[in-house]
C-alpha positions in Angstrom: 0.0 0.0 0.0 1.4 3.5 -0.3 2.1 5.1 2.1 -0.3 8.4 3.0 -0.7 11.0 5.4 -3.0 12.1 8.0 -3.7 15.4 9.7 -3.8 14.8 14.0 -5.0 17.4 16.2 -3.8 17.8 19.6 -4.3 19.8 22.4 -2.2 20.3 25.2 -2.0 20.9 29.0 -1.3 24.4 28.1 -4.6 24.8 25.4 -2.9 24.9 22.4 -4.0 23.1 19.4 -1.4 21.4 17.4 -1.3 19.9 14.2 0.9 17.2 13.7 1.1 15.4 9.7 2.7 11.6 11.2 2.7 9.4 8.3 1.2 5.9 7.9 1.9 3.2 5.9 2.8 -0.3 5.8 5.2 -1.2 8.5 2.2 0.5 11.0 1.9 -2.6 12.1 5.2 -3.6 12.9 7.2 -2.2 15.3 10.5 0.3 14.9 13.3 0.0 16.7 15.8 2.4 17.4 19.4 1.7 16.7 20.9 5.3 18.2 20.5 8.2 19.9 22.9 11.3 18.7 23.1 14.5 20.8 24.7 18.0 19.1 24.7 20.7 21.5 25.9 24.4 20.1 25.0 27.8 20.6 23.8 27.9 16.6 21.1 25.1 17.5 20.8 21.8 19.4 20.0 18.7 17.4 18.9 15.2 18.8 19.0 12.4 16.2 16.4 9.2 17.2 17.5 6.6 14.2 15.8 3.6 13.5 14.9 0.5 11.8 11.1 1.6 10.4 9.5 5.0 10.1 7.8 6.4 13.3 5.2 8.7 13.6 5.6 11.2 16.4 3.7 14.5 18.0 5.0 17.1 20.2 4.3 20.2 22.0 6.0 23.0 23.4 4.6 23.6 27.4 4.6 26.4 29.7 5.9 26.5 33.4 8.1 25.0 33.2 9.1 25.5 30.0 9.6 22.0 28.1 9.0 20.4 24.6 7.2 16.9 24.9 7.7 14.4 22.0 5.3 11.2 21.7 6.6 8.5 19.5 4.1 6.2 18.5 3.7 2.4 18.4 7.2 1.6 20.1 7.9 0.2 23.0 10.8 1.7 25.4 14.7 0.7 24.3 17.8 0.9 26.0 18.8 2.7 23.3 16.4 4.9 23.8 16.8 5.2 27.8 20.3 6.5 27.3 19.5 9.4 25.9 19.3 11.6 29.2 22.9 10.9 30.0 24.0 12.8 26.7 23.2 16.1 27.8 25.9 18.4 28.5 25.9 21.2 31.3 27.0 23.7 28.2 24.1 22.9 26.0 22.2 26.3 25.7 19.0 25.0 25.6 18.2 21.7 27.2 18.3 21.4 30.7 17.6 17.9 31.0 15.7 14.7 29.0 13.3 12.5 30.6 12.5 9.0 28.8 9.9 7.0 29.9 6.7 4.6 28.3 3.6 7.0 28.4 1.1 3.8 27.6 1.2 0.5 25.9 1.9 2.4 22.2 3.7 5.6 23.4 7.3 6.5 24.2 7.2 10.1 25.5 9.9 12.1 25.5 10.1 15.7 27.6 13.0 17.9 27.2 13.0 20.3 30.1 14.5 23.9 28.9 16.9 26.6 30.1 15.2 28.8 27.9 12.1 29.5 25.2 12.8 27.3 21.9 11.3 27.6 18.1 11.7 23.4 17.5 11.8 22.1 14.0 11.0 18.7 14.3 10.9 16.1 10.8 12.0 12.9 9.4 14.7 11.5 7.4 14.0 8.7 4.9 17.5 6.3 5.0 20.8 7.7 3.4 24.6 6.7 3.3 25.0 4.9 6.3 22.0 5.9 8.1 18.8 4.1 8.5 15.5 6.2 9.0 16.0 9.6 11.5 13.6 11.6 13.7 15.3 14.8 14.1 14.6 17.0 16.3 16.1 20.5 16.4 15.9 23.7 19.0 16.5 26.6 18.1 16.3 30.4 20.1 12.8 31.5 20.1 14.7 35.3 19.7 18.0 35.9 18.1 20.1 38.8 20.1 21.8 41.6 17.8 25.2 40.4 16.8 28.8 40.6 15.3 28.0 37.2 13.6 24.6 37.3 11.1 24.7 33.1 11.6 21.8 32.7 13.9 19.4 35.2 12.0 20.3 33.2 9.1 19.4 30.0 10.4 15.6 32.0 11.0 15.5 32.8 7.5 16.3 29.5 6.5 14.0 28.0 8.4 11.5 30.3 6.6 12.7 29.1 3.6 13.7 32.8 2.7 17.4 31.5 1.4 17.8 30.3 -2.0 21.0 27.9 -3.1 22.9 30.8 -3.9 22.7 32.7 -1.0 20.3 35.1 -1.9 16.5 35.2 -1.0 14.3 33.0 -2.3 11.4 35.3 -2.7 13.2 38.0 -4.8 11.7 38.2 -8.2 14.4 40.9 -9.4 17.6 41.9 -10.2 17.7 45.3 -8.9 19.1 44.9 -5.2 22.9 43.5 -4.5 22.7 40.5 -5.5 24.8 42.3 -8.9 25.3 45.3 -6.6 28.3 47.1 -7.2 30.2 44.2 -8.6 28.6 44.7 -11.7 30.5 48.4 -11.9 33.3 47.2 -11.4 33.2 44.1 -14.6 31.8 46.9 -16.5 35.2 48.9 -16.1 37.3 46.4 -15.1 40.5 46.6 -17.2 41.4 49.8 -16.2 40.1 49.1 -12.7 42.8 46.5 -12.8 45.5 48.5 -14.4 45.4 50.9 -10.9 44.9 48.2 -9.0 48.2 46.8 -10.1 50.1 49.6 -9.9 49.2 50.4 -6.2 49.8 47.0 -4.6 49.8 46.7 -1.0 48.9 50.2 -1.1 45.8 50.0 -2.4 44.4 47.6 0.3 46.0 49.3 3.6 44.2 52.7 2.4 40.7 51.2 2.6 38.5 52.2 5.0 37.7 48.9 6.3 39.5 45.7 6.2 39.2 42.7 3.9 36.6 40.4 4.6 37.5 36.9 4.1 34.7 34.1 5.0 36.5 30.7 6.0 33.9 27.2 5.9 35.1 24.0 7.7 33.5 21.6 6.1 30.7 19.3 7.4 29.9 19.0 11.3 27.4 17.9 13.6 25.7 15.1 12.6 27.5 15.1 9.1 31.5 13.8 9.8 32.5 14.2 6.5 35.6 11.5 5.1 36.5 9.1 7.7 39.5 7.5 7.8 40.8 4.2 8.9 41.7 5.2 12.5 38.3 6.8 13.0 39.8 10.5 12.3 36.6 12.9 11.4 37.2 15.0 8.4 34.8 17.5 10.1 37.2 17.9 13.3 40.4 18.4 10.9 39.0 21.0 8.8 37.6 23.2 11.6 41.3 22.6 13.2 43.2 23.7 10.3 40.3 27.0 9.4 40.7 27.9 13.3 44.2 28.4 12.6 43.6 30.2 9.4 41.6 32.5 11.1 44.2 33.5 14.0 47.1 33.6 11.0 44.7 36.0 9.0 43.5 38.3 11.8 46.8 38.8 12.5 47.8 40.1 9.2 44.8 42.8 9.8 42.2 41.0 7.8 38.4 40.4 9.2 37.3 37.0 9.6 34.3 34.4 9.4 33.7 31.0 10.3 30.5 29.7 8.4 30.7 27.3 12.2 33.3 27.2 14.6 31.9 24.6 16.7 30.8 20.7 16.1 27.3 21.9 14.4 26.2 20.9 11.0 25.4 24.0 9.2 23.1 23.8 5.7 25.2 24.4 2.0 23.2 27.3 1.4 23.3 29.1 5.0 26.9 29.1 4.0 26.7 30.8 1.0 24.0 33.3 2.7 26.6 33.9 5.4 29.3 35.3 3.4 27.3 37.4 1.3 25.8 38.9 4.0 29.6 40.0 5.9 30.1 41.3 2.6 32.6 38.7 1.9 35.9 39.8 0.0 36.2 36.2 -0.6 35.4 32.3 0.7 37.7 29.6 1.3 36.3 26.3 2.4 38.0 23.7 3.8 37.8 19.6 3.1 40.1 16.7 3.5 39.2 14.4 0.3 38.3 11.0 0.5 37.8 8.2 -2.1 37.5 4.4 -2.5 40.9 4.1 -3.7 42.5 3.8 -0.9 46.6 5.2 -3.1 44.5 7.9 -3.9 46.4 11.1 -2.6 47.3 14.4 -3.0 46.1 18.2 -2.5 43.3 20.0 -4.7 41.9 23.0 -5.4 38.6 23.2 -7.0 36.5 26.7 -8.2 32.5 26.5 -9.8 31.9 25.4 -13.1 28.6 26.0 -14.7 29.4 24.0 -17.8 30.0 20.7 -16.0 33.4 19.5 -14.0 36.9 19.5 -15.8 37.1 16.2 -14.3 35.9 12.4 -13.5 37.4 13.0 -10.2 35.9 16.6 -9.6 32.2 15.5 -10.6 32.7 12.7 -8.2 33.8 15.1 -5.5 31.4 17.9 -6.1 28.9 15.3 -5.7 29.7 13.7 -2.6 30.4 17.6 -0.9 26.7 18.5 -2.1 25.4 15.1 -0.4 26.2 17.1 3.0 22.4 18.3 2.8 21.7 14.9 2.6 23.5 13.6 5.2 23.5 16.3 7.5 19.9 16.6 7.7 17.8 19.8 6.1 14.1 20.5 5.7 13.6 21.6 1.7 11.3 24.4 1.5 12.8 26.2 -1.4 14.6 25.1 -4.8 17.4 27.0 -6.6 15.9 30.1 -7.8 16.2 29.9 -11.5 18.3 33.7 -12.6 17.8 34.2 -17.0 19.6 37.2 -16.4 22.4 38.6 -18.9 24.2 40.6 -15.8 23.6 38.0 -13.6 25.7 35.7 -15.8 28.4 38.5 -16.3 28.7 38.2 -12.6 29.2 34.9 -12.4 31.8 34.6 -15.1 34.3 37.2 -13.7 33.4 35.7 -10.1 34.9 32.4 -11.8 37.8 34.1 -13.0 39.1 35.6 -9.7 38.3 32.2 -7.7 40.8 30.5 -10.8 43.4 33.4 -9.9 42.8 32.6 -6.0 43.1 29.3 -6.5 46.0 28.7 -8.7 48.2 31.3 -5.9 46.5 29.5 -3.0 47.1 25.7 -5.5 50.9 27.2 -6.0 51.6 26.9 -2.0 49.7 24.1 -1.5 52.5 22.0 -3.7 55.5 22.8 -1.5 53.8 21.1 1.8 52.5 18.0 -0.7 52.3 16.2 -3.8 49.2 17.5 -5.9 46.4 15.5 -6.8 46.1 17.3 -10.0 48.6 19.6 -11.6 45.9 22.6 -11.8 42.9 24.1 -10.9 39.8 22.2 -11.3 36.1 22.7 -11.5 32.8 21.4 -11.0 29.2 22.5 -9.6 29.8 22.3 -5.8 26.6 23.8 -4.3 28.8 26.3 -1.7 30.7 27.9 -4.0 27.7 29.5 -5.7 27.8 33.2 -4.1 27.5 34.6 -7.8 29.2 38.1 -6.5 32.0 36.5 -4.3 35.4 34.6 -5.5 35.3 31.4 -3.8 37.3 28.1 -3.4 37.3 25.0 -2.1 41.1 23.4 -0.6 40.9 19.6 -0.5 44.2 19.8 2.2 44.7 15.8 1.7 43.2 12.7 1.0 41.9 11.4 4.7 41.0 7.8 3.0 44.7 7.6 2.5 47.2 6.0 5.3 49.7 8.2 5.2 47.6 11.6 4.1 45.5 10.9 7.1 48.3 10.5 9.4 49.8 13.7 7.8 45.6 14.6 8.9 46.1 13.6 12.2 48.9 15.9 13.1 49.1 19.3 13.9 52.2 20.3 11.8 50.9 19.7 8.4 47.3 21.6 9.7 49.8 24.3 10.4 51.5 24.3 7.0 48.1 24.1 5.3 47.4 27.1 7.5 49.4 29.3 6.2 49.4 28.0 3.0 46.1 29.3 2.7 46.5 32.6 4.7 50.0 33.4 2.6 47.9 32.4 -1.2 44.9 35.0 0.4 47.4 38.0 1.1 49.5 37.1 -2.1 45.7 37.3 -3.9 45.1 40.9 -2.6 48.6 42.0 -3.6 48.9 41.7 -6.4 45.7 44.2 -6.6 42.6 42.1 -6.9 39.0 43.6 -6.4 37.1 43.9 -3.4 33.2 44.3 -2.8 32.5 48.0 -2.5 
């Protein structure tokens, strides 16, 4: 039979009337069972993670003095997996004080977080994907975001709106007019002689800005997404934010003004990336990966820019695919497609954004080969879905092949994070001096 939805009202202790959609289908009849529990605590948003065998169809609400969020779970019976779930909360989580498990009646597991503080939940399933069977996630956000240095957690709002497209931009624009082109579009419109000056001046040109360069750094994955894992366990998520931490310090102390898109263990959506660097006004956007294949002698460092007429490569296809699975993996709620641009400027854009991520990444590529043996003698390209800021040059370093033995040991330690480091910090300041254009 296939499978079909039903609307369920519910009204809780508190009077409010819920609507919950729980599917039903088949397997009804038989019973799930839960094979993990995964707890993700961060100052962004806390996720819980219920995976298991079958579908389940669940209800919640959020309740008032004290403030908690029950979660029924329907036609299961209480697991130890299940019961271990209150001992994974952490004293630092912002918003979960504690979890109580326990069987509510002969069909219903309940589930009551009690909270440090009001939540917006987004609650949802995941049907089976790479190594994961079928997922209940359940994710707490702030019910209010406080004014801040770093736009992330408003951006998480719109997301969860669904007011970001894939490129960054919002989803609901129907023009051209604002700065999504912005003054980019002056500058490709005089851009050789802008160029020409820009040459000439040098370092000068940068230090006598008003404000300081903007660079946006992204470490890949995180959260419930590890990325590449190799042999000995190593997380390709906890190397790359290593290795963009350092970045950071190497660049803030050459003057420029960072961004992490996530400088904790949290799993951050492809296109909250993007969103985040356009809205810093990012000079540029570097993320950060540690390849991985089934080839076990595969090896080497790569740098990869956007294509929009397919990749240059097998091998870059292969990886642009497996980086845009992150969504996937990770765990997002769809509510918007790519917003489709017909747009003559809009593709002038894009080109000239292509050509300065090339330049980037062939300096950044250049430095890269003195700390390692290249992949690939040059830069390639392919459609990875967080390099698509149409208005911002943007790369993505692949620092070393994690699924190799000796690439992941070279992983593992903190002197070749170091040299990647300033790898990338030394191929970002060589970028800007030799004059290249910044976002008015």
């Amino acid at each position: 039979m296939a499978n079909i939805s039903r609307r369920k009202l519910m009204t809780s202790a508190a009077g409010t009337l819920l609507l919950s959609l729980v599917p039903v289908s088949a397997h009804s009849a038989e019973q799930a069972k839960f094979v993990a529990v995964r707890y993700w605590p961060a100052n962004a948003y806390t996720r819980i993670t219920l995976e298991s065998s079958l579908p389940v169809q669940h209800a919640f609400s959020l309740e008032q003095n004290p403030q908690r969020l029950v979660l029924d779970i329907k036609n299961v019976k209480l697991q130890g997996v299940l019961e271990s779930l209150p001992a994974k909360v952490l004293n630092r989580d912002p918003y979960v004080k504690k979890i109580r498990v326990a069987q509510h009646n002969a069909a219903t597991v309940r589930i009551v977080l009690d909270l440090k503080t009001a939540v917006e939940p987004q609650i949802f399933t995941l049907a089976p994907v790479a190594n994961f069977k079928n997922r209940l996630v359940v994710d707490l956000y702030p019910a209010s975001v406080a004014s801040d240095e770093d736009p992330l957690m408003a951006l998480l709002q719109d997301y969860r709106r669904g007011d970001i497209s894939t490129d960054g931009t919002n989803a609901h624009q129907t023009t051209q007019s604002d700065d999504i082109l912005g003054d980019k579009i002056k500058d490709i419109l005089a851009q050789d002689n802008q160029k020409n000056k820009q040459k000439q001046k040098g370092i000068n040109h940068y230090q006598r800005k008003k404000r300081r360069i903007i660079v946006v750094l992204d470490p890949g994955h995180g959260g419930e997404d590890p990325g590449a894992v190799g042999a000995t366990g190593l997380t390709e998520k906890s190397v790359v934010l290593s290795i963009a931490r350092e970045t950071r310090k190497l660049l803030e102390a050459k003057g420029y003004k960072v961004y992490m898109t996530r400088n904790e263990d949290v799993f951050i959506p492809l296109r909250v990336r993007v969103a985040k660097a356009r809205s810093v006004k990012a000079d540029i956007f570097v993320s950060i990966h540690a390849d991985a294949s089934p080839k076990t002698t595969a090896r080497g460092t790569g740098v990869f820019a956007l294509s929009q007429k397919g990749a240059t490569s097998e091998a870059a296809r292969y990886l642009a695919n497996t980086q845009n699975a992150a969504d996937s993996i990770g765990g997002v709620v769809e509510k918007v497609g790519n917003k489709m641009v017909d747009n003559t400027l809009f593709d002038l854009t894009q080109t000239a954004t292509i050509n300065d991520s090339l330049k980037l990444g062939k300096i950044v590529l250049n430095l890269l080969s003195k700390i390692n043996k290249l992949h690939q003698g040059k830069v390639e390209q392919a459609a990875f879905a967080v390099l698509k800021a149409p208005d911002i040059p943007s790369i993505l370093v692949e620092t070393a092949f994690i699924s190799n033995p000796i690439e992941e040991q070279k992983l593992a330690g903190q002197k070749f994070r170091t040299q990647c480091a300033r790898a990338i910090t030394e191929g970002i300041d060589t970028y800007f001096r030799q004059g290249a254009a910044l976002r008015a």
